[in-house]
C-alpha positions, 0 to 999 in steps of 0.5 A: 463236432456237428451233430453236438453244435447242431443239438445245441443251437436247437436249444438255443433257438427254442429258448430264444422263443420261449422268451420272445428275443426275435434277434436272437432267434433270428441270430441262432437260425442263421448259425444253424443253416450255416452249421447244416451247409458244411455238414457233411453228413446232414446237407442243408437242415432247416430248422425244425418248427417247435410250434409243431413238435413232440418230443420224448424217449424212443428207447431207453437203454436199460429196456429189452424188447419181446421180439424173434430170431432168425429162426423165429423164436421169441427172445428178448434183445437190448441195445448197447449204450453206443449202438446207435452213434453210427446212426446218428452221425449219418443218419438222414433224419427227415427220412425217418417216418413218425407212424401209428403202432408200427403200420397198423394203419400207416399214415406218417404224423410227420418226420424226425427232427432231431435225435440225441443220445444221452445217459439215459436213451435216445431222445427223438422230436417229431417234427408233425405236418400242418393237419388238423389231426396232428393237432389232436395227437399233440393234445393227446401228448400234452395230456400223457396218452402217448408213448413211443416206440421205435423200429430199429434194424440190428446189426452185430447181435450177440448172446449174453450167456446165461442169461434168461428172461421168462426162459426166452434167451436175450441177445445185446446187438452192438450196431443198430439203425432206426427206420421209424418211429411209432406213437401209441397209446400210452401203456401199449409200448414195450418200454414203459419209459418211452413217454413224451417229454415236451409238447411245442417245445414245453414241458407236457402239461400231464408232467407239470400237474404230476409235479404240482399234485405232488408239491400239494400232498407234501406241502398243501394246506400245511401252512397260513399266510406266507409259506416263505416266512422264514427268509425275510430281510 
């Protein structure tokens, strides 16, 4: 199972950074390029540079998407749960381009590192080239002004009979390819849930004060001196 081993040993190498342990940063590398050399559907893979990372959903699977048909009437489409296994087994990841609304001005921010489908979407990381600009772009993500979007080519499109969103009818394609992701403004991509998740291989920083705006409202000022009082010797 290499695409799993592959996504595991990532975590290991950027939680090995995360605590500073070089031997074991060094150990997990060299399992990984030994994972990518006999993987036949990767070739050799390097390891993703996390300094130089962002990562959040490209796609959720609850979402629908505004888009048109053949015929070139607007309808609305979603992606099946497994729609995108094929892809991600074959997929050359590194060929997949991370751009600006879908080419309004195209220019590549840098390239797909890593893909993982969970419960909840695909999780993509964006591996970003060593350029001032990108440096901004991530500050911009830290800071929770980006979202994400990506372009996927559908293959085995189906009706769902009956069933009507603002009278557009809604098709759910069973096989689908991602071509590019696109970075946008925050509020301007389609699925409100597709947001950055991690900068640099950190939580965001806007993530981390949402958590701690909340903790105040339910806790701040409620207490004197100690808050953990109660759990003494």
């Amino acid at each position: 199972m290499p695409d799993i081993e592959r996504t595991a040993l990532q975590r290991a190498i950027r939680d090995a950074m995360d605590d500073g342990n070089g031997e074991l940063v060094a150990r997990f590398q060299q399992m990984y390029r030994q994972l990518g050399s006999s993987n036949a559907y990767h070739g050799a893979i390097s390891v993703p540079d996390v300094a130089r990372s962002i990562t959040g959903y490209a796609l959720t699977w609850d979402a629908v998407h505004l888009t048109r048909n053949d015929a070139g009437e607007p309808c609305y489409v979603r992606l099946g749960r497994r729609a995108l296994d094929g892809w991600l087994r074959s997929a050359r990841l590194s060929n997949v381009p991370f751009i600006w609304r879908h080419g309004d001005e195209f220019k590549s921010f840098g390239h797909l590192a890593e893909a993982v489908a969970d419960e909840t979407g695909l999780v993509v990381m964006a591996e970003l080239s060593d350029e001032p600009a990108n440096r901004e772009l991530m500050k911009a993500g830290d800071q929770g002004h980006l979202g994400l979007s990506p372009h996927v080519e559908l293959e085995d499109v189906e009706e769902i009979p009956g069933e009507r969103i603002n009278g557009h009818r809604v098709f759910i394609a069973a096989r689908g390819s991602v071509t590019e992701v696109s970075f946008a403004l925050n509020g301007d991509q389609q699925d409100p849930a597709c947001v950055v998740l991690e900068v640099a291989g950190k939580p965001a920083r806007y993530r981390q004060d949402a958590v701690l705006r909340k903790f105040r409202e339910l806790f701040g000022g409620r207490s004197q001196g100690n808050p953990f009082h109660g759990f003494g010797r």
